[in-house]
C-alpha positions as a Markdown table, in Angstrom:
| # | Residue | x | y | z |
|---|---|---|---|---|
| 1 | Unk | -21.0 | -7.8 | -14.5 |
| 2 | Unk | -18.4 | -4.8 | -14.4 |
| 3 | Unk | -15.1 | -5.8 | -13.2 |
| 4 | Unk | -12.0 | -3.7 | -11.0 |
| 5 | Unk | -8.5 | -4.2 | -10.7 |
| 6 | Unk | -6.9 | -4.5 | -7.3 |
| 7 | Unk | -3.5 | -3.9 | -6.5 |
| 8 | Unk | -2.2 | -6.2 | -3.9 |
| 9 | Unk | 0.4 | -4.6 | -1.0 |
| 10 | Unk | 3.4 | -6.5 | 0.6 |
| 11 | Unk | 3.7 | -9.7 | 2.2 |
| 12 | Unk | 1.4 | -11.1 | -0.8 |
| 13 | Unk | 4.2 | -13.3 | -2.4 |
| 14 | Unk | 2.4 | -16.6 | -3.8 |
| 15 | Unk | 5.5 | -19.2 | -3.2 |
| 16 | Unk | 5.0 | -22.3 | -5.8 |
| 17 | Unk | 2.7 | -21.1 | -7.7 |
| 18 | Unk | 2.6 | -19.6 | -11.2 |
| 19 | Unk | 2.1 | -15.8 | -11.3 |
| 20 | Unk | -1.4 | -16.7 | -13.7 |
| 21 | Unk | -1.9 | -19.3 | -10.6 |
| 22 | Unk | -1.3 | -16.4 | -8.0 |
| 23 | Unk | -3.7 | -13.7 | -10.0 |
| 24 | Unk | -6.3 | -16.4 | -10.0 |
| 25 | Unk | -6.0 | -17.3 | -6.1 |
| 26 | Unk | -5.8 | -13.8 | -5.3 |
| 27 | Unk | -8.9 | -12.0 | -6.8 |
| 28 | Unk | -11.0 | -15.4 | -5.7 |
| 29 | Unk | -10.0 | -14.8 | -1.9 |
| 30 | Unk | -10.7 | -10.5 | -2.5 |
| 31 | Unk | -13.8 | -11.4 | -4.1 |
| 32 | Unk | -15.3 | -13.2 | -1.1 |
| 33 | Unk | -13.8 | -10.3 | 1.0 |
| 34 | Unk | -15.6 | -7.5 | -1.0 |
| 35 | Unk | -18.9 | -9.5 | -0.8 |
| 36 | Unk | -18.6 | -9.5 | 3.1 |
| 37 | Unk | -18.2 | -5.5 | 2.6 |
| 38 | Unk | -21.4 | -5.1 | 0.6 |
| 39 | Unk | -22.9 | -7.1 | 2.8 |
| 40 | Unk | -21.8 | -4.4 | 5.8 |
| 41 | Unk | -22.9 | -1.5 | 3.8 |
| 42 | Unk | -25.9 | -3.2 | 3.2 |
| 43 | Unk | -25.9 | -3.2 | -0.5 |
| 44 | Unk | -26.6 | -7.0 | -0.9 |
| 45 | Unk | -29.1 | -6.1 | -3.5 |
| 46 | Unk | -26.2 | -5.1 | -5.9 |
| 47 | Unk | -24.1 | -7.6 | -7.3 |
| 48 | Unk | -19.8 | -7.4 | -6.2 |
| 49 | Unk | -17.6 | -6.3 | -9.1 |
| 50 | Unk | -15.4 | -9.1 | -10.3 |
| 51 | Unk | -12.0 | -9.0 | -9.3 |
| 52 | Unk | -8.6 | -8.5 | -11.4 |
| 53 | Unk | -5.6 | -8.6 | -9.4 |
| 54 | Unk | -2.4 | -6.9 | -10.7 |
| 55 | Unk | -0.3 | -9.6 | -9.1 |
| 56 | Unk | 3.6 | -7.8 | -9.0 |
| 57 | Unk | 5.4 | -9.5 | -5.8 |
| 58 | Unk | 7.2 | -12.0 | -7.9 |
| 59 | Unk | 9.0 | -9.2 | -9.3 |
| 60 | Unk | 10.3 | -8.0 | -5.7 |
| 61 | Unk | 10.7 | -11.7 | -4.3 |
| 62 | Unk | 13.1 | -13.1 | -6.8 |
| 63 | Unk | 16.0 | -15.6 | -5.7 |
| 64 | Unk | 18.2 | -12.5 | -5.5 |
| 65 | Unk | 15.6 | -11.3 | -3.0 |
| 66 | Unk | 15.6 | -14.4 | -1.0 |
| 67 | Unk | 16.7 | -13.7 | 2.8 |
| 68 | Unk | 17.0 | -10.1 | 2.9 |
| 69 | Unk | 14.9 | -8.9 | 5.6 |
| 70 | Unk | 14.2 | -11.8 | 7.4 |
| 71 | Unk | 14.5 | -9.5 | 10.9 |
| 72 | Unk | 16.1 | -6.3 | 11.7 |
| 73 | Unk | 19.7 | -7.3 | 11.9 |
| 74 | Unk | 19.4 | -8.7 | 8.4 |
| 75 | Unk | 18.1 | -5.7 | 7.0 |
| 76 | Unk | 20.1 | -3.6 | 4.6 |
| 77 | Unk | 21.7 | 0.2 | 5.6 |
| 78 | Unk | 19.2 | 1.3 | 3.4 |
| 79 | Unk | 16.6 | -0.5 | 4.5 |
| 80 | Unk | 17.4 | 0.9 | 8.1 |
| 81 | Unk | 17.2 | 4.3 | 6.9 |
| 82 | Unk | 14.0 | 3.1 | 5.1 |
| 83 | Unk | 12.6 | 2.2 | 8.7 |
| 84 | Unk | 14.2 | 5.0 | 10.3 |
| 85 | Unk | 12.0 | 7.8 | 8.3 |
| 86 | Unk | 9.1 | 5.5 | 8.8 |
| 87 | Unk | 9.6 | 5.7 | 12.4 |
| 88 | Unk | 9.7 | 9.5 | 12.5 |
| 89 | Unk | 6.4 | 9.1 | 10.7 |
| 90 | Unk | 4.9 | 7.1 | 13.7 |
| 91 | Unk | 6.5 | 9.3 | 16.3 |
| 92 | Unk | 10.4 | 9.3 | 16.2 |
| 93 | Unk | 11.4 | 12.5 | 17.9 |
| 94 | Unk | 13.2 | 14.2 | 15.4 |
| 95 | Unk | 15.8 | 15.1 | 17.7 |
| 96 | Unk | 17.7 | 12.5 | 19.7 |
| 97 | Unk | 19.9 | 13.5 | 22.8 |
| 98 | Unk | 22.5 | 15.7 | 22.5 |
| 99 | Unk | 25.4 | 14.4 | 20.6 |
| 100 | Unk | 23.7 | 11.4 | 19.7 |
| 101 | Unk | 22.0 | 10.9 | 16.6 |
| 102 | Unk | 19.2 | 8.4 | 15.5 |
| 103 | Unk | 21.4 | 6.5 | 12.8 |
| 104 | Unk | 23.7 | 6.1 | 15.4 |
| 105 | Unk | 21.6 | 4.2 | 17.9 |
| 106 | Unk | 20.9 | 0.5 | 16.7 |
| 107 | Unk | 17.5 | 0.2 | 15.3 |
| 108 | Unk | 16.0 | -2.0 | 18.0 |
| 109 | Unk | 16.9 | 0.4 | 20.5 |
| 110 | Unk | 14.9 | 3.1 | 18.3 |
| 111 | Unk | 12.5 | 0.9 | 17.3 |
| 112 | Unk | 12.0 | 0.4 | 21.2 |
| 113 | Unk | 11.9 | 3.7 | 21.6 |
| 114 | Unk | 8.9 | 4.4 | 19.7 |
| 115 | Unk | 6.7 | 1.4 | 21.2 |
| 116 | Unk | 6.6 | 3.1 | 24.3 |
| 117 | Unk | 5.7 | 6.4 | 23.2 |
| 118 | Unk | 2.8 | 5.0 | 21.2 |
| 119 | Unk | 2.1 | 2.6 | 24.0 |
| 120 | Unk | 2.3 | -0.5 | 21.8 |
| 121 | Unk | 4.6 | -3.8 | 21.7 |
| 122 | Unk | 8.1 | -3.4 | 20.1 |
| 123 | Unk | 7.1 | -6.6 | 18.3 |
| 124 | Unk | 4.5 | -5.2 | 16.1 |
| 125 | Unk | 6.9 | -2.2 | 14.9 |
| 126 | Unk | 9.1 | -4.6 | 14.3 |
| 127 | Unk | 6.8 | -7.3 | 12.5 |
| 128 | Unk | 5.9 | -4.4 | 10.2 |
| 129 | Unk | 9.0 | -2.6 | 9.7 |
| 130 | Unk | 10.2 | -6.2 | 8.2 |
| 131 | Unk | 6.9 | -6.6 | 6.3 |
| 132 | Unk | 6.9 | -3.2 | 4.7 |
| 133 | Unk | 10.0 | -1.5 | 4.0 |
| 134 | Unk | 12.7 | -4.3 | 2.4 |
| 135 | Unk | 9.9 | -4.9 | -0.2 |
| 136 | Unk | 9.3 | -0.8 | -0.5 |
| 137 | Unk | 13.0 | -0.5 | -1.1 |
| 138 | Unk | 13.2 | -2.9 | -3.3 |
| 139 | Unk | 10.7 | -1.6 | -5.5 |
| 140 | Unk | 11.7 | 2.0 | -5.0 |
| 141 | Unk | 15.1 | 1.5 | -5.0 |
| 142 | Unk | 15.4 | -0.7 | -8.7 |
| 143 | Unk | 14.6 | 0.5 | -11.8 |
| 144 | Unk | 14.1 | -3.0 | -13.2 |
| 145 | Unk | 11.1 | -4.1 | -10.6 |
| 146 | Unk | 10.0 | -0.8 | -10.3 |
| 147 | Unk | 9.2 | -1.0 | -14.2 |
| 148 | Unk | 7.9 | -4.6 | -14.3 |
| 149 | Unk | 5.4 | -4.0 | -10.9 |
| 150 | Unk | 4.2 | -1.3 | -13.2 |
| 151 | Unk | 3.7 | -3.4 | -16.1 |
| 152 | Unk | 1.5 | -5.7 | -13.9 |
| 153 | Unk | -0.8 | -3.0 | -13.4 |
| 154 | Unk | -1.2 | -1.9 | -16.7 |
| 155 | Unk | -1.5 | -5.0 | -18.3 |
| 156 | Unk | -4.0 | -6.4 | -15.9 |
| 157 | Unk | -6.4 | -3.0 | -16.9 |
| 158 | Unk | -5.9 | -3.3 | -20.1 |
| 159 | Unk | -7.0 | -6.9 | -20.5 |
| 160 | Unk | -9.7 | -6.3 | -18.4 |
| 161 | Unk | -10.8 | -3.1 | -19.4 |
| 162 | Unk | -11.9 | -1.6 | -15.8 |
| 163 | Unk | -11.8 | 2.0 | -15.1 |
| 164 | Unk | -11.9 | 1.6 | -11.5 |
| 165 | Unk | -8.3 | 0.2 | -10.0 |
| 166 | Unk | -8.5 | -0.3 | -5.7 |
| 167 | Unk | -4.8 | -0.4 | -4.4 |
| 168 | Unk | -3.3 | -1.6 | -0.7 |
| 169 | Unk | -0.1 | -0.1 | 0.6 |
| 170 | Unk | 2.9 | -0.4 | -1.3 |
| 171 | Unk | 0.2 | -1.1 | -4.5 |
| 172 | Unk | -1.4 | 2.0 | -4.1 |
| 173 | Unk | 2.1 | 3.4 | -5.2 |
| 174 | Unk | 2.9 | 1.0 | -8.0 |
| 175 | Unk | -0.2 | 2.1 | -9.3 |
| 176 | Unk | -0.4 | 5.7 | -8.5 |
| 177 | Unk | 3.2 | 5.4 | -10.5 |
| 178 | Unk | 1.7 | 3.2 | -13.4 |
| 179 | Unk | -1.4 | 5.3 | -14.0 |
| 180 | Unk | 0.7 | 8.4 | -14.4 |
| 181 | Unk | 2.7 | 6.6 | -16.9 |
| 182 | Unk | -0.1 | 5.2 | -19.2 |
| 183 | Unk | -3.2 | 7.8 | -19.2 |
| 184 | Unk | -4.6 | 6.3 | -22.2 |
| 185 | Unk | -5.8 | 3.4 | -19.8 |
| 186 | Unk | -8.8 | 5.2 | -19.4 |
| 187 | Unk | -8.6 | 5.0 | -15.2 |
| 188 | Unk | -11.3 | 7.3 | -14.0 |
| 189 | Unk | -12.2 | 6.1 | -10.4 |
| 190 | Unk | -8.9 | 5.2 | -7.9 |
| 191 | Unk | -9.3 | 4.1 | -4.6 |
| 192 | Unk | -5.9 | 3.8 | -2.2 |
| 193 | Unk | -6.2 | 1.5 | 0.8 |
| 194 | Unk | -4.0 | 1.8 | 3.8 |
| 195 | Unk | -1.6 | 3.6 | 1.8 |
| 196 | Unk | 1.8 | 4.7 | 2.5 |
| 197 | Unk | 2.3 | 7.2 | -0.4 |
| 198 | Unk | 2.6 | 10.2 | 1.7 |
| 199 | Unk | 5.2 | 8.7 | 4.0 |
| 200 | Unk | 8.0 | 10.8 | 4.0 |
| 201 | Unk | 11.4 | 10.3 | 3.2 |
| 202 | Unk | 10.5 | 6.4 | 2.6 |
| 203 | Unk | 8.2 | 7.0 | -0.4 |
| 204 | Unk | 6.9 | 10.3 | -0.8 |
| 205 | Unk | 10.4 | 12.1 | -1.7 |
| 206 | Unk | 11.2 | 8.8 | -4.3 |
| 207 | Unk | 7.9 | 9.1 | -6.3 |
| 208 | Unk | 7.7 | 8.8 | -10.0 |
| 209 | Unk | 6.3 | 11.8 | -11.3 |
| 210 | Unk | 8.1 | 13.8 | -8.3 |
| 211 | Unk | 6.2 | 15.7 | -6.3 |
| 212 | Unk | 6.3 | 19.9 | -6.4 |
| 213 | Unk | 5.8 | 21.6 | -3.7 |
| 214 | Unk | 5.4 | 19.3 | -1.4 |
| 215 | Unk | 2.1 | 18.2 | -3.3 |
| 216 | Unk | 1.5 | 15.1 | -5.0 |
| 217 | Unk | -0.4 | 14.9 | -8.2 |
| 218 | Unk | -3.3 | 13.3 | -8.9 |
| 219 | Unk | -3.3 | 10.4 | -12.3 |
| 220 | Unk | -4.2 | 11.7 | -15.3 |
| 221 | Unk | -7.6 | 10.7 | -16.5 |
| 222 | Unk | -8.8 | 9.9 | -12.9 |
| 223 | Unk | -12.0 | 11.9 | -11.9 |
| 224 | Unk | -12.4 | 10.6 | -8.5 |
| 225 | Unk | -9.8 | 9.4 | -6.1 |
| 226 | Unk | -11.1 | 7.8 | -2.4 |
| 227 | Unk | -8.5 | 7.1 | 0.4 |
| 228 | Unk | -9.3 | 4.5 | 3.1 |
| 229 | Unk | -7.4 | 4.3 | 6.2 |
| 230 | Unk | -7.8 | 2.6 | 9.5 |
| 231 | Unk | -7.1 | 4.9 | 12.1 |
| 232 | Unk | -4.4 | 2.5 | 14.1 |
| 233 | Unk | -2.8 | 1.8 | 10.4 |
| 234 | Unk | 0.8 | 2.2 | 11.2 |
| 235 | Unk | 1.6 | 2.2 | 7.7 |
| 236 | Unk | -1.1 | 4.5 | 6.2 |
| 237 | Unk | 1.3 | 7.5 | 7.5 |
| 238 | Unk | 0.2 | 10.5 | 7.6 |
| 239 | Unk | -3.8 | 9.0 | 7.2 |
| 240 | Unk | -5.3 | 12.5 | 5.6 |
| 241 | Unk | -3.6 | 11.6 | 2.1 |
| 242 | Unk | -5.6 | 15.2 | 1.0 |
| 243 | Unk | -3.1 | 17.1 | 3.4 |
| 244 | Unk | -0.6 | 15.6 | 0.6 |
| 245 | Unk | -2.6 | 14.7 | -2.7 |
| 246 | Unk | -5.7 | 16.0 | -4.4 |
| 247 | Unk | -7.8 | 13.1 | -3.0 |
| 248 | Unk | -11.8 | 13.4 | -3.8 |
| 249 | Unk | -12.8 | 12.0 | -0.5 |
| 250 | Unk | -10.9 | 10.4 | 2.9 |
| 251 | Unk | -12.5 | 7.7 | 5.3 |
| 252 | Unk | -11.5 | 6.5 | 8.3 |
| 253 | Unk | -11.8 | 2.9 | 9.3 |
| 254 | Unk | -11.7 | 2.0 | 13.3 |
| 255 | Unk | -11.0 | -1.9 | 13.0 |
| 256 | Unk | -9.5 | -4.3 | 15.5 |
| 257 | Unk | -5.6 | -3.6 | 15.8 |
| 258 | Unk | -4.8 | -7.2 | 15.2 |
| 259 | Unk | -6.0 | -6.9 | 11.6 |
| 260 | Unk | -4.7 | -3.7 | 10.8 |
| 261 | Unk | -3.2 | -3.4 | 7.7 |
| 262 | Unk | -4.3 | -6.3 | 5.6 |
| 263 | Unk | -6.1 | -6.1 | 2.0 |
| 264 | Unk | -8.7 | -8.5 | 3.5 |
| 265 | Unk | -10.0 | -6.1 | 6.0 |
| 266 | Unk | -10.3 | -3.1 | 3.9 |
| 267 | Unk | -11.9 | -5.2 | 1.3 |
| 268 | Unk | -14.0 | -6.6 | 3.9 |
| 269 | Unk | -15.5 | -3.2 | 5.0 |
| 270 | Unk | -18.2 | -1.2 | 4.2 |
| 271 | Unk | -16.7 | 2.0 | 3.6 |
| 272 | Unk | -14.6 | 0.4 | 0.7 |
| 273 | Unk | -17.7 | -1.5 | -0.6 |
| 274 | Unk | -19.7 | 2.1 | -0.7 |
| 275 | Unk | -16.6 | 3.9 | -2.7 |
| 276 | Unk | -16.5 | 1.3 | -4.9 |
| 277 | Unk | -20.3 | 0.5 | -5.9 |
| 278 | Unk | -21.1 | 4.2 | -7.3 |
| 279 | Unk | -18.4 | 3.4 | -10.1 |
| 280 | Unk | -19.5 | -0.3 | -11.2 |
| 281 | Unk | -23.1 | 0.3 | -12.3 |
């Protein structure tokens, strides 16, 4: 049976348990998830890949992690500017009032700001702007994690020997970043889910190799490279990744808004059980 690594996104920390324990626990919940998904793209008559998960978030959850982000007034200065260009991203003027500036307004007030322009509760930006971008600045912002989430990624393909890697949010950059580094892994098929890795300002303008032109690159070695996004995905910003990246081929999910960014509903859907299959013959 052919086997693919997947690259898990925030919020996947596995408290108390080893990181061996955590892989294991991981790519045995995907793995029902992806079975639902062939089941939608009715393609029960093929057989799932296996799962490898590239499990990195004990690198970006460490005891000197511990109670950073908990909710907005705990977060950083950096982490504020870290929401602040996400924001703009989901529909932050980019002018405030005369003589005032965004930096200068406190974040909830912004935050609130936004909500009502995009019709939605201040709650969810918030929920995801503590989700999302502590961990993204952690990982972007240390050269330390940002090397050992890498390693996770390229040591879980090696010893697994897949060609196709599937990665979620901020994993879709870890591994963007990782398969740039080590070509010789022999990636040929990568499919990003719900990814952030055009955001700018937040990630785009911090990526590892740097982007010219206002272009992204696509991985060495890769052949094919599917984006997945689900249109009310607040953190798949902007959603055309091809506007940004050489990307192959772009879908569009339309799921409930509850369950809008989570691993389990990408995996869980047919569109990402038909890019996937064509690669695991």
């Amino acid at each position: 049976m052919s086997r693919i690594v997947v690259v898990h996104g925030v919020r996947n920390y596995q408290r108390g348990l080893s990181p061996h324990a955590a892989q294991d626990a991981l790519a045995a919940a995907w793995e029902h998830k992806l079975a639902v998904g062939y089941k939608d793209a009715r393609l029960e008559h093929l057989a799932p890949p296996q799962i490898s998960a590239a499990y990195y978030a004990h690198h970006l959850n460490d005891a000197e992690a511990q109670g950073a982000g908990d909710d907005l007034d705990r977060l950083t200065f950096e982490e504020q500017q870290s929401v602040l260009a996400w924001l703009h991203a989901v529909g932050l003027p980019s002018e405030p009032a005369e003589g005032q500036s965004w930096g200068g307004l406190p974040l909830r007030q912004t935050l609130d700001l936004v909500a009502r322009r995009r019709g939605i509760a201040a709650q969810t930006l918030a929920r995801i702007a503590v989700a999302l971008l502590p961990e993204v600045y952690r990982y972007l912002s240390s050269p330390a994690r940002r090397a050992a989430a890498r390693r996770e990624v390229i040591q879980a393909v090696e010893a697994s020997g897949a060609d196709v890697v599937v990665a979620h949010s901020l994993g879709s950059v870890v591994a963007y970043e990782a398969l740039h580094d080590h070509p010789e892994l022999g990636v040929s098929t990568f499919i990003t889910l719900g990814s952030p890795l055009g955001l700018p300002g937040a990630v785009f303008d911090a990526l590892d190799p740097a982007p010219g032109k206002g272009r992204g690159q696509c991985p060495p070695g890769v052949t094919h490279w599917t984006n997945i996004a689900d249109a009310g995905d607040l953190v798949a910003l902007p959603r055309r990744l091809g506007d940004r990246f050489p990307v192959t081929t772009h879908q569009e999910l339309h799921m409930a808004i509850a369950d809008f960014h989570t691993l389990g509903m990408y995996l869980a859907s047919g569109l990402t059980a038909a890019a996937i299959a064509p690669h695991c013959s």
